[in-house]
ROVEX-439239 format. One line per 5 residues: number of its first residue (from 1); for each residue x, y, z of C-alpha. Coordinates in nm, 2 decimals, padded with zeros to 4 digits. Each point is the difference from the previous one (the first is absolute). Last residue first. Layout:
<sites>
NUM	X:Y:Z ~ ...
</sites>
This chain:
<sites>
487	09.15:01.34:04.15 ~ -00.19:00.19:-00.24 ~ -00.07:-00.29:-00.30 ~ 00.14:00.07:-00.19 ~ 00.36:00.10:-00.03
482	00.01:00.43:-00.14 ~ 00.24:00.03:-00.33 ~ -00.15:00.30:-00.21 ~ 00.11:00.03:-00.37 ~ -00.34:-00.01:-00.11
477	00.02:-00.34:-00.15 ~ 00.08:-00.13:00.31 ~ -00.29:00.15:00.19 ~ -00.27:-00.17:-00.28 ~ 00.19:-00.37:00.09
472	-00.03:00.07:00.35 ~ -00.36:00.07:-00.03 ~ -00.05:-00.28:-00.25 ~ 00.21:-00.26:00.25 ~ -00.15:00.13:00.31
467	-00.36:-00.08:-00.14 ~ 00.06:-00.38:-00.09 ~ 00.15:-00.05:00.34 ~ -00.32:00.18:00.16 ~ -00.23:-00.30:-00.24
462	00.22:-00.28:00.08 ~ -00.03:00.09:00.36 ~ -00.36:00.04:00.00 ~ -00.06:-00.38:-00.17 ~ 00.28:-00.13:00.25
457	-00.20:00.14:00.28 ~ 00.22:00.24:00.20 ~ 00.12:-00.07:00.37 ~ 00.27:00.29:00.08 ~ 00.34:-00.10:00.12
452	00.10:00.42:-00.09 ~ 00.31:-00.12:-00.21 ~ -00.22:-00.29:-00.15 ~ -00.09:-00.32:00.09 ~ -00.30:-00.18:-00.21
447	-00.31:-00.11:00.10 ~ -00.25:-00.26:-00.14 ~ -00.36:00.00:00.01 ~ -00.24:-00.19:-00.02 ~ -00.33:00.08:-00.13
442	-00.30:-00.08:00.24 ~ -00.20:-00.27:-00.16 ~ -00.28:00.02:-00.29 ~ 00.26:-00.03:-00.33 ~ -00.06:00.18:-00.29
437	-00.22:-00.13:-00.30 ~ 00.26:00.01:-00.29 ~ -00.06:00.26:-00.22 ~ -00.08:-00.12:-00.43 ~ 00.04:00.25:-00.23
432	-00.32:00.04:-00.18 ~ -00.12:-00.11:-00.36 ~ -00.33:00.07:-00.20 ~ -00.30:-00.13:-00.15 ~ -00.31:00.08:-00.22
427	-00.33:-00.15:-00.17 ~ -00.29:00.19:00.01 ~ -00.34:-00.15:-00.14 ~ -00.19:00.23:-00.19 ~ -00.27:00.18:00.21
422	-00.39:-00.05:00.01 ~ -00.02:-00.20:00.27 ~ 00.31:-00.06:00.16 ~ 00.37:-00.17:-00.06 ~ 00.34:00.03:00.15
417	00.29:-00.22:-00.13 ~ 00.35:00.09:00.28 ~ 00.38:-00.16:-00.01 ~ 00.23:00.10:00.25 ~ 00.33:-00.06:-00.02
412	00.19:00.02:00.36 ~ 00.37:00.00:-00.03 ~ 00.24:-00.23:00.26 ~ 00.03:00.05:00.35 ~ -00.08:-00.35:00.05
407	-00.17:00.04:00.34 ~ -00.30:00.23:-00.16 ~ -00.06:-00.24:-00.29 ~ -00.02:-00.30:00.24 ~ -00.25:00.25:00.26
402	-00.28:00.02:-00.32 ~ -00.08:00.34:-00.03 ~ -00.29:00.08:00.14 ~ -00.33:00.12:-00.24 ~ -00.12:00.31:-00.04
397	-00.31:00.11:-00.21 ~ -00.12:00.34:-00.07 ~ -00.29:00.16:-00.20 ~ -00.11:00.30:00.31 ~ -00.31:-00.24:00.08
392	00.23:-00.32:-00.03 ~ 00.15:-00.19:-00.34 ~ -00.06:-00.35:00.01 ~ 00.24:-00.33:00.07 ~ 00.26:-00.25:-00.19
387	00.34:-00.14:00.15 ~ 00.30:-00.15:-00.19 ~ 00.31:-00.05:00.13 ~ 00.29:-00.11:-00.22 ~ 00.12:00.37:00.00
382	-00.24:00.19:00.13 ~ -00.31:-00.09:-00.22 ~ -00.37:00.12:-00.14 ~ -00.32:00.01:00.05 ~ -00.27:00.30:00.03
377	-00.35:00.00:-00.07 ~ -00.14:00.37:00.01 ~ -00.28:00.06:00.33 ~ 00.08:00.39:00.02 ~ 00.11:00.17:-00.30
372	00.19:00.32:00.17 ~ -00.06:00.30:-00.26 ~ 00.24:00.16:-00.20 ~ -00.24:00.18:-00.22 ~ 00.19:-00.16:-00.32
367	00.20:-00.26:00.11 ~ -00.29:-00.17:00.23 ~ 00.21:-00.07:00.30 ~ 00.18:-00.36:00.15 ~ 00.20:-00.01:00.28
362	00.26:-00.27:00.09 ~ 00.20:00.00:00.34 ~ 00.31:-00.31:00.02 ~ 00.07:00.01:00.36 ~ 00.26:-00.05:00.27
357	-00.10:-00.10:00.33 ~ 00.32:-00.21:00.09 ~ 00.26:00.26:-00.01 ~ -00.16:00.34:-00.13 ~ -00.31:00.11:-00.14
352	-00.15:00.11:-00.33 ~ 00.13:-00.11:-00.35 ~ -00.22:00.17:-00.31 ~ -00.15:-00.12:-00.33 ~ -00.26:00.24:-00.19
347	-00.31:-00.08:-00.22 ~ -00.17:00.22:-00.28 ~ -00.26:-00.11:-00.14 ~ -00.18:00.02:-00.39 ~ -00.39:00.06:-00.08
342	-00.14:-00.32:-00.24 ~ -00.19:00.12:-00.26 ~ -00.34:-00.21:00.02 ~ 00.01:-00.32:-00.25 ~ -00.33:00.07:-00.21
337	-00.31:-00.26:00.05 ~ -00.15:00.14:00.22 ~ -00.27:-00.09:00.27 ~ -00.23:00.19:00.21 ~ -00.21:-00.26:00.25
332	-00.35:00.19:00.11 ~ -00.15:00.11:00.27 ~ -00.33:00.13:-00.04 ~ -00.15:00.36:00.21 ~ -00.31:00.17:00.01
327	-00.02:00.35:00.19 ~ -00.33:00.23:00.10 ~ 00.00:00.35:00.10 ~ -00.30:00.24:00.04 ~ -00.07:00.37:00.02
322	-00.34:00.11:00.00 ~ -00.18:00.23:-00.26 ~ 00.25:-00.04:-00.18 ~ 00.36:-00.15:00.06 ~ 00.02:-00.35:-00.12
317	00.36:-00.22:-00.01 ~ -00.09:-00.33:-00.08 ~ 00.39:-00.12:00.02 ~ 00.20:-00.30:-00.22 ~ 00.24:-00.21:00.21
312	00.25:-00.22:-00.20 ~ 00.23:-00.22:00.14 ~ 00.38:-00.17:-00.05 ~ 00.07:-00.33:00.06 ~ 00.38:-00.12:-00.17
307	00.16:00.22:-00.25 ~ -00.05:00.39:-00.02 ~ -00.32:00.25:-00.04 ~ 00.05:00.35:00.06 ~ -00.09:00.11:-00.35
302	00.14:00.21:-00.29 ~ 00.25:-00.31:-00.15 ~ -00.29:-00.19:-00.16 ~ -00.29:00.20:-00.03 ~ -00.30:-00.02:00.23
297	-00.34:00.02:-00.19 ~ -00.30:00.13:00.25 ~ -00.38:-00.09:-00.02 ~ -00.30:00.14:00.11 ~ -00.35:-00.09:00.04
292	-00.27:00.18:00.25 ~ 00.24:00.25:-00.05 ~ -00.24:00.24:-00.18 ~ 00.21:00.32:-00.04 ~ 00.03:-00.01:-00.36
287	-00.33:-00.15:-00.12 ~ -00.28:-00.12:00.13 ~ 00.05:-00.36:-00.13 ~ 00.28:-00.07:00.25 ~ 00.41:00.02:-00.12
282	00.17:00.20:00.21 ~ 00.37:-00.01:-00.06 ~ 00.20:-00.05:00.29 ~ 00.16:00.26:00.24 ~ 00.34:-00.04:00.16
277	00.07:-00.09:00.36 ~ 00.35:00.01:00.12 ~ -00.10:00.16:00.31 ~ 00.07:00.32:00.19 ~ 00.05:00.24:-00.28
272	-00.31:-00.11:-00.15 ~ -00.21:00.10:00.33 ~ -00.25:-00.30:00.09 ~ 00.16:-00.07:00.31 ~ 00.22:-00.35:00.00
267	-00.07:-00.33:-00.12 ~ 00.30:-00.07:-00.27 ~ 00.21:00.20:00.25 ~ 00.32:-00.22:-00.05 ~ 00.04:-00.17:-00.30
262	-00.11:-00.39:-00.01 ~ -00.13:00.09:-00.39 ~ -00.27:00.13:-00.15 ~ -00.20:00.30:00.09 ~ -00.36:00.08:-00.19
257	-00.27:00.23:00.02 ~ -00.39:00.07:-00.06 ~ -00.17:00.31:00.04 ~ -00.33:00.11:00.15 ~ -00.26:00.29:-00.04
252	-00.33:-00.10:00.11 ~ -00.31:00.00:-00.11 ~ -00.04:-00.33:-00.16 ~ 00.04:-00.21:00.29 ~ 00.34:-00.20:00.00
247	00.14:-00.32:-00.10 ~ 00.30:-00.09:-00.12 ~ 00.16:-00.20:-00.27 ~ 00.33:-00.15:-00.10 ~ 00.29:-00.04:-00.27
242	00.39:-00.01:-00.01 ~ 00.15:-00.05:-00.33 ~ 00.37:-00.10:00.04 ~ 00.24:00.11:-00.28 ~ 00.30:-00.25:-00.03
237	00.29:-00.03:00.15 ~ -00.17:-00.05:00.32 ~ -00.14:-00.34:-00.08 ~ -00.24:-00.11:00.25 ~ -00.09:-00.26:00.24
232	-00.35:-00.03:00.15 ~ -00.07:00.02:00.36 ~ -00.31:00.18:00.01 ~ -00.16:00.06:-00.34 ~ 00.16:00.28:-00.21
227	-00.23:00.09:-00.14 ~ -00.32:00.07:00.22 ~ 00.11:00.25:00.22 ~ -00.29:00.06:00.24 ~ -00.16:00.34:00.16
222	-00.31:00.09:00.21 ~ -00.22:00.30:00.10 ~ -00.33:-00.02:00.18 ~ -00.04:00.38:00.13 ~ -00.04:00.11:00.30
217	-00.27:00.25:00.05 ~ -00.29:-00.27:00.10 ~ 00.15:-00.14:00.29 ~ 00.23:00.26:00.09 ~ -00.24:00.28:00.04
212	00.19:00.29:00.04 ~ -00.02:00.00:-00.40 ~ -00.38:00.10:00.02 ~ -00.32:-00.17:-00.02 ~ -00.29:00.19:00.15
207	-00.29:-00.20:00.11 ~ -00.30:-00.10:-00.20 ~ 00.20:-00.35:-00.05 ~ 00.06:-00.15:-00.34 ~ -00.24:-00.23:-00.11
202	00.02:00.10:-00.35 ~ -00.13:00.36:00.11 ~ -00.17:00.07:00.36 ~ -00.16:00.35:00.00 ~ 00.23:00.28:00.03
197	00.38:00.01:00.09 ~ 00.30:-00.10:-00.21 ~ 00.34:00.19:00.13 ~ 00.32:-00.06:-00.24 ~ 00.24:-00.26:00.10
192	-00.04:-00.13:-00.41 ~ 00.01:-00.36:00.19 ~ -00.39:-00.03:00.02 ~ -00.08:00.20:-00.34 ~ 00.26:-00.32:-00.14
187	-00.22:-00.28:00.23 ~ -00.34:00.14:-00.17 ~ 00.11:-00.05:-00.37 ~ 00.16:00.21:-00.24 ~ -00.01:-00.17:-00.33
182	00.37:-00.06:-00.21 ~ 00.13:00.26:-00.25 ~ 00.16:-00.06:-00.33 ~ -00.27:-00.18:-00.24 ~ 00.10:-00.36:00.12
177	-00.20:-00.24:-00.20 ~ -00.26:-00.21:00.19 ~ 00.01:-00.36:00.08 ~ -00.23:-00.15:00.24 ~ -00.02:-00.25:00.19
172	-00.08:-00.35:00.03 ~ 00.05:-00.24:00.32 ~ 00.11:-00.34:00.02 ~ 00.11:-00.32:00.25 ~ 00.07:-00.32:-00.07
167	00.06:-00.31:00.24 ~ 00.31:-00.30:-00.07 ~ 00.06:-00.31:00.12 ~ 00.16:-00.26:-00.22 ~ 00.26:00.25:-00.08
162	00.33:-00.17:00.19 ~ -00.19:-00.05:00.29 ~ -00.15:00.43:-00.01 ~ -00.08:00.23:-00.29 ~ -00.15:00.32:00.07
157	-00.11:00.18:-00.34 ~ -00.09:00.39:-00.01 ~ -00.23:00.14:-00.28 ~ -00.03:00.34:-00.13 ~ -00.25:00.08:-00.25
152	00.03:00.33:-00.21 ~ -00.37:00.20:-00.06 ~ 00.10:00.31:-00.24 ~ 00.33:00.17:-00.14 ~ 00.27:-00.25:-00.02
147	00.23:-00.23:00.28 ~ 00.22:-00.26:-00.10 ~ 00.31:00.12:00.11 ~ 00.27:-00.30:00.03 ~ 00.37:00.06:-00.11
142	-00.04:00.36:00.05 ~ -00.04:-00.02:00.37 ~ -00.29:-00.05:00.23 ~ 00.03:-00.03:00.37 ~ -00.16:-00.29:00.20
137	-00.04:-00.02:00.32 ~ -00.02:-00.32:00.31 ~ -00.12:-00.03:00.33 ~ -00.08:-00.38:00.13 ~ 00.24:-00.09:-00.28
132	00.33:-00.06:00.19 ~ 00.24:-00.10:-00.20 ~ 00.18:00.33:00.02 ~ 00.01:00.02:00.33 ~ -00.13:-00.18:00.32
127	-00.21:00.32:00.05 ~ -00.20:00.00:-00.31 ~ 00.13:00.23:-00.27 ~ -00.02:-00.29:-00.30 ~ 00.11:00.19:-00.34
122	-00.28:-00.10:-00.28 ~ 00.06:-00.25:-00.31 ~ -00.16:00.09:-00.31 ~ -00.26:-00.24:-00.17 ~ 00.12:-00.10:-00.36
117	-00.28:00.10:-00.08 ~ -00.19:00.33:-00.15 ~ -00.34:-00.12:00.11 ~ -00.09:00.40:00.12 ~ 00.26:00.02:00.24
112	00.19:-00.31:00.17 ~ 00.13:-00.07:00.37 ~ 00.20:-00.20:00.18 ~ 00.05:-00.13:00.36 ~ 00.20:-00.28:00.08
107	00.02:-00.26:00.28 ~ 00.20:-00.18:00.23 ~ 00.09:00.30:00.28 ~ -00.41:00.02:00.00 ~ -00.04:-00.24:00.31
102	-00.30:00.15:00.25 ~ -00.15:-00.33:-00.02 ~ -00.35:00.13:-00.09 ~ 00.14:00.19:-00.30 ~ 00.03:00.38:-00.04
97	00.09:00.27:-00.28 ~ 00.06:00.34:-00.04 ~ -00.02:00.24:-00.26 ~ 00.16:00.30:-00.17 ~ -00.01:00.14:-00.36
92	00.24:00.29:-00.05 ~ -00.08:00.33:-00.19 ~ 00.21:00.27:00.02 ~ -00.10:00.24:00.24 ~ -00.24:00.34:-00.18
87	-00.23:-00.03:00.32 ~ -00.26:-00.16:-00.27 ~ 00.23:-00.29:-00.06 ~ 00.29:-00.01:-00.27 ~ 00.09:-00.21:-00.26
82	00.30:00.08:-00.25 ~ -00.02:-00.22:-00.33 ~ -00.09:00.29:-00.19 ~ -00.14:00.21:00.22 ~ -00.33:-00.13:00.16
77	-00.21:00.06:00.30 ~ -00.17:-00.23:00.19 ~ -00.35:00.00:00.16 ~ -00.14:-00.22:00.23 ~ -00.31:-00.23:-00.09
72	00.17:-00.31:00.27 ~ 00.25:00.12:00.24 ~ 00.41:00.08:-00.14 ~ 00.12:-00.13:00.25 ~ -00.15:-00.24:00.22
67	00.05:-00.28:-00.24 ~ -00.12:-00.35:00.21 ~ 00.13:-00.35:00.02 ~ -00.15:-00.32:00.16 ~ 00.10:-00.32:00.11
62	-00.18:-00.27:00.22 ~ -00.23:-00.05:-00.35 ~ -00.36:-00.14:00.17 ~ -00.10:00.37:00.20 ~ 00.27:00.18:00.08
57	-00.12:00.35:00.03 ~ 00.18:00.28:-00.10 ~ 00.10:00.25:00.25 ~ 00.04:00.36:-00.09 ~ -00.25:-00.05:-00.32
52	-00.02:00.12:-00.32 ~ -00.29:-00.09:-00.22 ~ 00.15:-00.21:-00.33 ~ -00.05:-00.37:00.14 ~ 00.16:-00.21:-00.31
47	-00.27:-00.29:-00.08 ~ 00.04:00.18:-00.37 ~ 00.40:-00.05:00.04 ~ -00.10:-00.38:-00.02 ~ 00.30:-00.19:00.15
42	-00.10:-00.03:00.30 ~ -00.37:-00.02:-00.04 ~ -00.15:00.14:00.30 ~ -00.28:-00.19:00.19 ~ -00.36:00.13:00.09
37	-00.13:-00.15:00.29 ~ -00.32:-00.18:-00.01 ~ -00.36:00.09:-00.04 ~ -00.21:-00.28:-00.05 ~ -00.09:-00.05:00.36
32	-00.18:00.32:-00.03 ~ -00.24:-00.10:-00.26 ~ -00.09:-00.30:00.22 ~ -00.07:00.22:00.30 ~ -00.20:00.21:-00.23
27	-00.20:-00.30:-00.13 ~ -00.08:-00.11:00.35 ~ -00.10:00.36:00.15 ~ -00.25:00.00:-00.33 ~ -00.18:-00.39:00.05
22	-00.01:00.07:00.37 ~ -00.18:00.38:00.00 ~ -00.22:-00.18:-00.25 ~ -00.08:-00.28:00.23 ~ -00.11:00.28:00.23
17	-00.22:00.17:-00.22 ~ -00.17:-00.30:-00.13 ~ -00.03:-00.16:00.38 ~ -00.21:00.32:00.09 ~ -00.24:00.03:-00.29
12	-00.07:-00.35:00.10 ~ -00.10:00.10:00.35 ~ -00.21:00.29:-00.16 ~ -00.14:-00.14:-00.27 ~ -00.16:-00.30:00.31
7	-00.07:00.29:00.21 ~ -00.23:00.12:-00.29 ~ -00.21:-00.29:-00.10 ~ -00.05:-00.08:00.43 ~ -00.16:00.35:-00.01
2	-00.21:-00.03:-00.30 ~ -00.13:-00.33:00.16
</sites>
């Protein structure tokens, strides 16, 4: 009886336990079936995501935007309204964005700092240009600098179909008060080209870095003029402030400089004599030598610059503990608004040739060096005749004259206006005696009997009888009476 007691515990022991195991495995499944994707309020900086991320997941908005630079808890330095990263760079936010249609060329990317609206549009540096928002930066200025000692919040806005779709995207850092010197971190003891050996340190490798290693040695450098932007028209009657940054470790020596103008050796060997560069102003935060910024002020009259498209290269020039070049350059369009002094011409009218191929020759030379002006507009008239035409390589122009001016035998007037760039307009004339064009055929010729019968041309005889007169003539006078001529 016991026995029979205690199977029947044990079967229903059995069936509890497993309907337990049911009742559990159902509730979690049910628990589970409650959790469902989180969604991101669009408009809702809160829902912004603020952990960066290379490729940022589309999930129910098919656009996203990202700030890559400066990352989330980083710290900024500040001077005045001058930002600038750990490295000692000025500060610039940078970002990208994406959408699952690959179309950003209709979209804009903006960003504020700390709530201070209106939001600030950035420069689009995709590869379709400047509408392109899949990469895009921002650089501060003194129109908008928000940023103060502490936690700052930067947020970036995309804004796509006319702003009905938009995604957000923020990260806070940290202001801190420049106090004159910036920390040294691993990647400056990396680029120093001094030899590190010993345990492992900041990931750097136990073997021995050096400046023959090419990798590590060479330095990241950059340069960009900033004002002017590229293409922009200016007036050069007025000083033009030139300004940029570059970028260099800390430990080296470098220089910034600047040529302007299409003169020749603007990129040339970095001796002064060589080159028209000239030095700018540093202007970084560690003082006199840090180009990191720098600016330059051309005066009017004591540059290179003259009308039309002109350019301005600017050169990272660093020499220690490795040498290193880098060059930015921006076209611009100089303008003035002063009438430039003209330089004056001379010209000169000749007559060339004979019969049928006579010429009019005019040449044109600067009247003070006496250079030929090639390519100078000429027009003019011979007589009635007009023609027109430009100067050659050596500044001459010839032009026929016309065969009915040549068969009247009259006088040629020539009337000449030159004009070329730079020059007043020349205005001139003169007057030949006109020369029959002679005849092509065999001249005939007719004889004459004299007391030897010989055949002279009647232009030959009048010429010999001409002769005996004045020699007879002359022999008269002296008292002597000899016939000519000799019989």
């Amino acid at each position: 009886m016991e026995s029979i007691i205690f199977s029947l515990i044990y079967q229903i022991s059995i069936v509890l336990v497993f309907s337990t195991f049911i009742f559990l495995g159902g509730l979690l499944s049910s628990a589970s079936a409650q959790i469902l994707p989180q969604t991101n309020n669009q408009n809702s900086d809160s829902a912004s995501i603020t952990a960066p991320s290379s490729t940022p997941p589309l999930v129910e908005n098919p656009y996203g935007v990202r700030i890559t630079n400066p990352t989330n808890g980083d710290q900024v330095f500040l001077n005045g309204t001058d930002y600038f990263d750990i490295t000692g760079k000025r500060l610039s936010v940078e970002g990208f964005s994406v959408s699952d249609n690959g179309n950003l060329t209709n979209c804009d990317v903006s960003i504020v700092i700390n709530s201070i609206f209106p939001y600030q549009y950035v420069n689009g540096t995709g590869p379709l240009g400047a509408k392109d928002f899949s990469k895009w930066n921002y650089k501060f200025n003194s129109n908008y600098a928000n940023l103060h000692e502490g936690s700052n919040k930067i947020t970036s806005k995309l804004a796509c179909e006319g702003g009905t779709a938009k995604a957000h995207y923020s990260v806070n850092v940290t202001g801190t008060k420049f106090n004159g010197t910036f920390p040294t971190t691993s990647t400056d003891l990396a680029l120093t080209g001094e030899n590190i050996t010993g345990p492992s340190k900041n990931n750097l490798s136990t073997t021995t870095i050096n400046s023959a290693n090419e990798d590590l040695a060479l330095p990241v450098t950059g340069i960009a003029i900033e004002s002017p932007s590229n293409g922009e028209t200016i007036d050069i009657d007025k000083p033009i402030n030139i300004n940029g940054s570059s970028e260099y470790p800390n430990n080296y020596n470098c220089e910034v400089l600047l040529a302007d103008g299409n003169t020749a050796g603007v990129i040339a060997p970095t001796s002064a004599n060589q080159s028209n560069f000239k030095k700018t102003k540093p202007g970084g935060i560690n003082g006199t030598n840090d180009y990191r910024s720098w600016s330059m002020v051309l005066e009017p009259g004591l540059n290179n610059l003259k009308n039309g498209s002109q350019s301005l290269t600017a050169k990272l020039q660093c020499y220690s503990p490795l040498s290193s070049v880098k060059f930015a350059k921006v076209n611009i369009v100089a303008n003035t608004s002063t009438p430039l002094e003209l330089k004056s011409m001379d010209v000169s009218i000749d007559k060339t040739g004979q019969g049928t191929n006579q010429k009019i020759v005019i040449g044109v030379n600067d009247a003070i060096t006496n250079d030929p002006l090639t390519n100078s507009v000429i027009t003019g008239t011979i007589n009635d005749d007009s023609f027109s035409g430009t100067t050659d390589s050596l500044g001459k122009y010839s032009v026929n004259i016309p065969p009915g001016v040549i068969d009247s035998g009259g006088t040629i007037d020539v009337s000449v206006s030159v004009s070329a760039d730079g020059y007043k307009v020349k205005k001139t004339s003169t007057t030949f005696e006109g020369s029959p064009a002679v005849s092509d055929e065999t001249t005939t010729t007719t004889t004459t009997s004299d007391t030897d019968k010989r055949d002279v041309p009647s232009n030959e005889e009048d010429l010999a009888g001409k002769i005996f007169d004045d020699v007879q003539k002359q022999l008269n006078e002296q008292g002597i009476n000899i016939p000519l001529p000799f019989g």
